[in-house]
MILO-60348 format. One record per residue: residue in three letters; x, y, z of N, C-alpha, C in turn. Coordinates in nm, 3 decimals. Layout:
residues N
PT  resn       nx       ny       nz      cax      cay      caz       cx       cy       cz
PT   Ala        X        Y        Z        X        Y        Z        X        Y        Z
...
***
This chain:
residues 132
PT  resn       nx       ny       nz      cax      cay      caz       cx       cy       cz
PT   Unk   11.026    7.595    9.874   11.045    7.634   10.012   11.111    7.518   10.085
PT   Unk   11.207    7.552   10.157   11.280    7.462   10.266   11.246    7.509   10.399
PT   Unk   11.213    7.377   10.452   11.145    7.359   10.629   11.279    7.389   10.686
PT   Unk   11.333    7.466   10.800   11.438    7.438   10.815   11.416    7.372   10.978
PT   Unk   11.473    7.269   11.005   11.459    7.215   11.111   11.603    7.156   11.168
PT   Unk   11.649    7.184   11.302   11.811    7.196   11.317   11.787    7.055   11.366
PT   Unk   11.908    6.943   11.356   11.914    6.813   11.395   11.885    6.821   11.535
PT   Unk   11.802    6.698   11.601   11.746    6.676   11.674   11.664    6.727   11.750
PT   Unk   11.624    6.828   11.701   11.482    6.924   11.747   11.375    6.832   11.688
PT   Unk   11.262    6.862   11.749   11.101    6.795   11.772   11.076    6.846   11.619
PT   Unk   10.965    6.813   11.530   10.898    6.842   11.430   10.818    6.920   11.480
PT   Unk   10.786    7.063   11.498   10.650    7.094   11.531   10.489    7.114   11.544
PT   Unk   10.432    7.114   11.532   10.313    7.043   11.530   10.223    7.187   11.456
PT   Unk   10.203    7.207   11.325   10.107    7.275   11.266   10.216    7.429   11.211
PT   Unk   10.304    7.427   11.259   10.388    7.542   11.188   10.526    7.476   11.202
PT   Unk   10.624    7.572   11.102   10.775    7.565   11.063   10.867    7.625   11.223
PT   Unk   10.971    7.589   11.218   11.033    7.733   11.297   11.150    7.792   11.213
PT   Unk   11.137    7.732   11.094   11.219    7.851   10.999   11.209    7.785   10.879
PT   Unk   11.178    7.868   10.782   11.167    7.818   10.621   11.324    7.913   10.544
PT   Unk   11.290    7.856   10.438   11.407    7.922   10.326   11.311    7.964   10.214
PT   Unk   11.361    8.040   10.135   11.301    8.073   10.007   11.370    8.161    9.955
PT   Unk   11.360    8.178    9.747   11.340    8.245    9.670   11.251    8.286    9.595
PT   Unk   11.257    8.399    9.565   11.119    8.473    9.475   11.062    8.579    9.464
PT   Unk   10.957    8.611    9.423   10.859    8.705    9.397   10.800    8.711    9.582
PT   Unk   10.797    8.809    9.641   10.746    8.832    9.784   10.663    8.916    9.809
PT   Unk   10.543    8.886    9.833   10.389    8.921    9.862   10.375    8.960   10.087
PT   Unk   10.347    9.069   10.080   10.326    9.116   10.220   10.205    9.149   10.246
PT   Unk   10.096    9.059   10.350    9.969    9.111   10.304    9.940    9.133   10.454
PT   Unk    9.880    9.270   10.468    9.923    9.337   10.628    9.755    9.240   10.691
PT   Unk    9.777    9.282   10.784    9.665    9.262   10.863    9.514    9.175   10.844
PT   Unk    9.473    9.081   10.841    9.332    9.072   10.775    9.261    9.064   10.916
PT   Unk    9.112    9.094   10.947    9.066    9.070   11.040    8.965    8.973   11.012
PT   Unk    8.834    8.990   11.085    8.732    8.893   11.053    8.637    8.991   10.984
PT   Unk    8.601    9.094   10.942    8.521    9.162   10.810    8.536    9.097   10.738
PT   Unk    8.392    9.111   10.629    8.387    9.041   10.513    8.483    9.192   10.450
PT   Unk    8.497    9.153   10.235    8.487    9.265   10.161    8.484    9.368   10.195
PT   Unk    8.349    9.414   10.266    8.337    9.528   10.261    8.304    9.580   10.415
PT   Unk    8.412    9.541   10.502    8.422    9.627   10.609    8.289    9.581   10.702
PT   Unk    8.224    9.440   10.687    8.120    9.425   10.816    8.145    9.251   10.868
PT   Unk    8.152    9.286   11.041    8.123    9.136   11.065    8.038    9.092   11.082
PT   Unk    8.030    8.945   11.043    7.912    8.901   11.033    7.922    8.779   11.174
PT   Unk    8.006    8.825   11.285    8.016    8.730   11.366    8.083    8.776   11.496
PT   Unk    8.048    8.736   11.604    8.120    8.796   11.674    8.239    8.655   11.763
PT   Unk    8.215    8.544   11.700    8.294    8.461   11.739    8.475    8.439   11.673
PT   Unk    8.505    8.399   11.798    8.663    8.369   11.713    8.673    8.297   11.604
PT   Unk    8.643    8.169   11.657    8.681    8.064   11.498    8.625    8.107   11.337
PT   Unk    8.484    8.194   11.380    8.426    8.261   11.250    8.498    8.363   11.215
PT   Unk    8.581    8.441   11.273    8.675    8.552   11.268    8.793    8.527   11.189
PT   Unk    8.828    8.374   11.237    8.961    8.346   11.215    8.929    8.315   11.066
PT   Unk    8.794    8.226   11.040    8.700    8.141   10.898    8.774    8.307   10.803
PT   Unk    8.725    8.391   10.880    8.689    8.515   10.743    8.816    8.617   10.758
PT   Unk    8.891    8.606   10.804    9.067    8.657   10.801    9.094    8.578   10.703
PT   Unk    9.113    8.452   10.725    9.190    8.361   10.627    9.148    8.358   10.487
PT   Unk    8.979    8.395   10.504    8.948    8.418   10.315    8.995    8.532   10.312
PT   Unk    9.025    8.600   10.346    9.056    8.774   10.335    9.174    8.770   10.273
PT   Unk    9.278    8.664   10.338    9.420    8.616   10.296    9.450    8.584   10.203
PT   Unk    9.335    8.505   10.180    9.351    8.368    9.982    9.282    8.497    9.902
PT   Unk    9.208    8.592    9.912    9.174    8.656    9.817    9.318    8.777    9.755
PT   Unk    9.400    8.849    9.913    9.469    8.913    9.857    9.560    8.838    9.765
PT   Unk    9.644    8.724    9.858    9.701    8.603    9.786    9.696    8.629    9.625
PT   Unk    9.584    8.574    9.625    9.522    8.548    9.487    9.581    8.684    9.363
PT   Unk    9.491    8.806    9.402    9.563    8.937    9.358    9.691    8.912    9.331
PT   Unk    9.754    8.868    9.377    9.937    8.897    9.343    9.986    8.752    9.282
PT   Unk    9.855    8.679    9.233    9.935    8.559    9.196    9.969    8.429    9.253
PT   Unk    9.936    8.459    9.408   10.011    8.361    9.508    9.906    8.288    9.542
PT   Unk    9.920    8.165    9.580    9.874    8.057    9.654    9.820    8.066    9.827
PT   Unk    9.808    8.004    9.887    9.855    7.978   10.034    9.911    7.885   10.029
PT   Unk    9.940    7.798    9.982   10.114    7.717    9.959   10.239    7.830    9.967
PT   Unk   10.199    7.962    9.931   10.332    8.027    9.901   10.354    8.119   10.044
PT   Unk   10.292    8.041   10.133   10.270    8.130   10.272   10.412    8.080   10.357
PT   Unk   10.476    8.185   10.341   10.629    8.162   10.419   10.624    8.177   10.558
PT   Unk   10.528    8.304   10.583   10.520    8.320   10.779   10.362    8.370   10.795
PT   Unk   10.351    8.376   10.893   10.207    8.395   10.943   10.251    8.464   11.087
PT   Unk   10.197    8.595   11.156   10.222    8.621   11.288   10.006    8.636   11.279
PT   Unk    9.972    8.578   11.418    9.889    8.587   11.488    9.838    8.680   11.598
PT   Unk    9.757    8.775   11.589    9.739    8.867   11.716    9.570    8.785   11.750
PT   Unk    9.540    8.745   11.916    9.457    8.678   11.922    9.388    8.796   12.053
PT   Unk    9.289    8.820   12.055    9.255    8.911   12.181    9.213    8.804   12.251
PT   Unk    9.188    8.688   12.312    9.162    8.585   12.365    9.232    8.438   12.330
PT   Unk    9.317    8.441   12.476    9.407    8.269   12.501    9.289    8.185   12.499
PT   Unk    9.221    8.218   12.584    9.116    8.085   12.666    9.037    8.082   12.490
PT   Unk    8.980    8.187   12.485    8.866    8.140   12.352    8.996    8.076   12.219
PT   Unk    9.093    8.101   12.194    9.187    7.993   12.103    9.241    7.893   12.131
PT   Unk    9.251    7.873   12.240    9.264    7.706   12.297    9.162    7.664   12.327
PT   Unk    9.036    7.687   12.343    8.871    7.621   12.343    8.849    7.560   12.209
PT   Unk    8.890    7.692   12.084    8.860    7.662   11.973    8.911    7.606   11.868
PT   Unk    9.012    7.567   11.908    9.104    7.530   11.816    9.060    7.405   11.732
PT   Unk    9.004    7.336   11.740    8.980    7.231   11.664    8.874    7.292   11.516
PT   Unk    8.777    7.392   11.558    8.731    7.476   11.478    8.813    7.585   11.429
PT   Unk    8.923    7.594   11.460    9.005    7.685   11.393    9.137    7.637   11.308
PT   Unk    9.198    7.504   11.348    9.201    7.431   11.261    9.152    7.349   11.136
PT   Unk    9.032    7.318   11.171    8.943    7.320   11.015    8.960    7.366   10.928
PT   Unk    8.928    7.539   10.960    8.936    7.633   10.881    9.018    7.679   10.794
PT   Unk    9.164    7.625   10.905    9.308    7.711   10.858    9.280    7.552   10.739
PT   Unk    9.236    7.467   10.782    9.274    7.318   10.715    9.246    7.338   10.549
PT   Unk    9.111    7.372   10.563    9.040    7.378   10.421    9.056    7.567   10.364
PT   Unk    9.143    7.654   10.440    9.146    7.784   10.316    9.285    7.758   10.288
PT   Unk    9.378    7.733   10.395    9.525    7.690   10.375    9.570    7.643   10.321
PT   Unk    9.545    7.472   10.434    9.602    7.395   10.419    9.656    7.322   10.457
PT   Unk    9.802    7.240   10.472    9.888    7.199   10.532   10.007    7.230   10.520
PT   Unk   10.033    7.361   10.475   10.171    7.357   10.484   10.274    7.455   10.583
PT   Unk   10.391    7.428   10.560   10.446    7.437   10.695   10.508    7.607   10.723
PT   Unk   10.434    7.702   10.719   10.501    7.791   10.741   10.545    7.858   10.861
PT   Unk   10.622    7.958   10.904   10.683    8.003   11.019   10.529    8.075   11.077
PT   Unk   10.544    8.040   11.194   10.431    8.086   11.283   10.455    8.169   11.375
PT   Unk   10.381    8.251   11.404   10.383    8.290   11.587   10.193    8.309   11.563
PT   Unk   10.210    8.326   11.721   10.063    8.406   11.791   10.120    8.459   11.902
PT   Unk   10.040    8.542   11.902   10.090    8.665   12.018    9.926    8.695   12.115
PT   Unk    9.891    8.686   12.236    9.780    8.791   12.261    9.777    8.899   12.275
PT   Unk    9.735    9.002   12.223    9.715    9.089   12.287    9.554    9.185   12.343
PT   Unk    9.577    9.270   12.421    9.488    9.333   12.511    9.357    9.359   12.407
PT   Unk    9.409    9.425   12.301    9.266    9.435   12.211    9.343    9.479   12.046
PT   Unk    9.255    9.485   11.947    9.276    9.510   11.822    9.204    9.690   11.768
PT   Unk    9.301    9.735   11.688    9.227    9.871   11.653    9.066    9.844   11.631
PT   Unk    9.002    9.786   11.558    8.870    9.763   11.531    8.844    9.666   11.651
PT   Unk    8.727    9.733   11.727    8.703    9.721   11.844    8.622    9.593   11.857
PT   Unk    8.563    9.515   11.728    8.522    9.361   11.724    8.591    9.298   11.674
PT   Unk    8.696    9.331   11.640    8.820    9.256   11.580    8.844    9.143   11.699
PT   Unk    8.870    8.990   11.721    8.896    8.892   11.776    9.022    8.860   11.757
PT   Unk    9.080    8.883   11.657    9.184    8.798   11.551    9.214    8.938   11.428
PT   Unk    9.348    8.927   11.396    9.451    8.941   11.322    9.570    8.858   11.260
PT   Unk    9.564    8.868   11.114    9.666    8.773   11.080    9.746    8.835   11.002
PT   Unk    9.842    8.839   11.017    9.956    8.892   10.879    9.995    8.823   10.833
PT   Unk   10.059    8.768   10.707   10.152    8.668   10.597   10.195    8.770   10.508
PT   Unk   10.343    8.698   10.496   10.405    8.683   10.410   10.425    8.602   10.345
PT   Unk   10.381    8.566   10.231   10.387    8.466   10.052   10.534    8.522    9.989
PT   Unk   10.576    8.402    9.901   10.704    8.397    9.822   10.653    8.325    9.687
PT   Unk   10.649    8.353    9.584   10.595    8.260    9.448   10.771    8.282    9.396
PT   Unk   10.744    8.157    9.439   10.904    8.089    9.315   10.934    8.160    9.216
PT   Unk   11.118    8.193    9.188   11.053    8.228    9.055   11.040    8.161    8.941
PT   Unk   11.010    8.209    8.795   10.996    8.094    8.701   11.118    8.016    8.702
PT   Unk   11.110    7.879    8.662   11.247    7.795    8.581   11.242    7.722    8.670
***
């Protein structure tokens, strides 16, 4: 994967604003904060965000892929104020299921999520190299 960053633009701080890639391409829709099997066990954000992101490394996993192989990430957050409160606990999280690497980001708020305790939504798209 190539960071793409245009000369003299800022480095951004925790995401890309454009990658490159070839490969095998993994689309993994939506994860919320449910465990497995469809229950939350939380009604907080950062725990929401904790159990999206395993939701992520497990499909990941299924197809082979990493979260290294995480090319973009879009964010639906039903709460600004509670993700800028939490962020240091939601960084953790992304820290230790993630990682550090640099993929294309957004977050978006919006008004609410189909599942009505849903806090958080994440979508990614993964790329696994191909062999050689």
């Amino acid at each position: 994967m190539q960071v793409l960053l245009p000369p003299g633009w800022p480095r951004p701080k925790g995401y890309a604003n454009g990658v490159m890639v070839s490969g095998r391409q993994i689309f993994v829709a939506g994860m919320i904060g449910w465990d497995a099997q469809g229950v939350f066990h939380t009604d907080d954000l950062a725990g929401q965000v904790r159990q999206a992101l395993q939701n992520i490394v497990a499909v990941l996993e299924e197809g082979g892929a990493k979260p290294e192989h995480i090319v973009r990430m879009t964010w639906y957050i039903t709460d600004k104020q509670a993700y800028m409160a939490q962020q240091a606990e939601i960084g953790k999280a992304y820290r230790e299921l993630i990682g550090s690497f640099n993929a294309a980001m957004t977050a978006v708020q919006v008004v609410a999520l189909i599942e009505d305790r849903a806090k958080v939504e994440i979508e990614v798209t993964a790329v696994v190299p191909d062999a050689g």
